[in-house]
N, C-alpha and C positions, 0 to 999 in steps of 0.2 A: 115162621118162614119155612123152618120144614117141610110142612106140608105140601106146601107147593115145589118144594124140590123132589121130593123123593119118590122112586119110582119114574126116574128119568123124564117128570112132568114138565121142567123147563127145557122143548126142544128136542127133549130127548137125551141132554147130557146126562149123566151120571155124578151123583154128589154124594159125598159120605159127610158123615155126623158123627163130630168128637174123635178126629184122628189125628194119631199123634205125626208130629214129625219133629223127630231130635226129642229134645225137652219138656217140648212144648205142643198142646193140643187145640187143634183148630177146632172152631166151632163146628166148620163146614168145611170140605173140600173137595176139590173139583181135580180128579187125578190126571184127566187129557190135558188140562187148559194150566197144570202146576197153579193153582189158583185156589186160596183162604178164602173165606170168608169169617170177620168175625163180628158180634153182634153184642155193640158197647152199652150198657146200663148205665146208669150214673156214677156208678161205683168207679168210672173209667174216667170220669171227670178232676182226680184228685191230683195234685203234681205228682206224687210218688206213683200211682199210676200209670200216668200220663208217660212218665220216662220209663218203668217198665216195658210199655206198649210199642214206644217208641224203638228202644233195643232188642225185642222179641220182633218185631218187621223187620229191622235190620238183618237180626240173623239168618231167618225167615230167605229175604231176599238173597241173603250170601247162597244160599239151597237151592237158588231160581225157583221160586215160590212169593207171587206175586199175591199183596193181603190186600183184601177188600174190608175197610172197615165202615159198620151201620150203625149208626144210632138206632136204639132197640124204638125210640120212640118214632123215628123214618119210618121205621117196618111197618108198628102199630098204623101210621096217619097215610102212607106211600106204596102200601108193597105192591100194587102195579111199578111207579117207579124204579123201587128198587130191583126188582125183576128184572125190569128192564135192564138197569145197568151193570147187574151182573151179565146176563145174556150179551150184552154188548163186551164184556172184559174178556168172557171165556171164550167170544167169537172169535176173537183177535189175536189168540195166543195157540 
């Protein structure tokens, strides 16, 4: 999904890759729009996980940092899609 971000490719927004915020490092993020994105493998399928993920958005949002989460395989089968609904998140904020 990179690629199609960077270099201000979606729109023109700006997205960085692997920054942190507090503790914690986002896959992706979109510094105008306060907007994650993170990009789930399977490994995010597991309960311990799963409530990790769950507490790291919480925090995440206490920051007003709004997480966008993808399944890596959405990306793979969708990324028109998911483009799209990024675009439409960072529009809006």
């Amino acid at each position: 999904m990179w690629p199609c971000l960077k270099g201000h490719k979606l729109a023109g927004i700006r997205f960085r890759r692997q920054h942190p915020i507090g503790p914690y490092i986002l896959d992706l993020y979109c510094p105008s729009a306060k907007t994650g994105i993170e990009v789930d493998g399977a490994v995010h399928d597991t309960p311990q996980r799963i409530a990790h993920d769950q507490r790291r958005t919480a925090w995440l949002n206490g920051e007003g940092v709004t997480v966008l989460r993808y399944p890596a395989l959405a990306i793979r089968d969708n990324i028109d899609g998911v483009l799209a609904g990024i675009l439409a998140a960072v529009s809006g904020r």
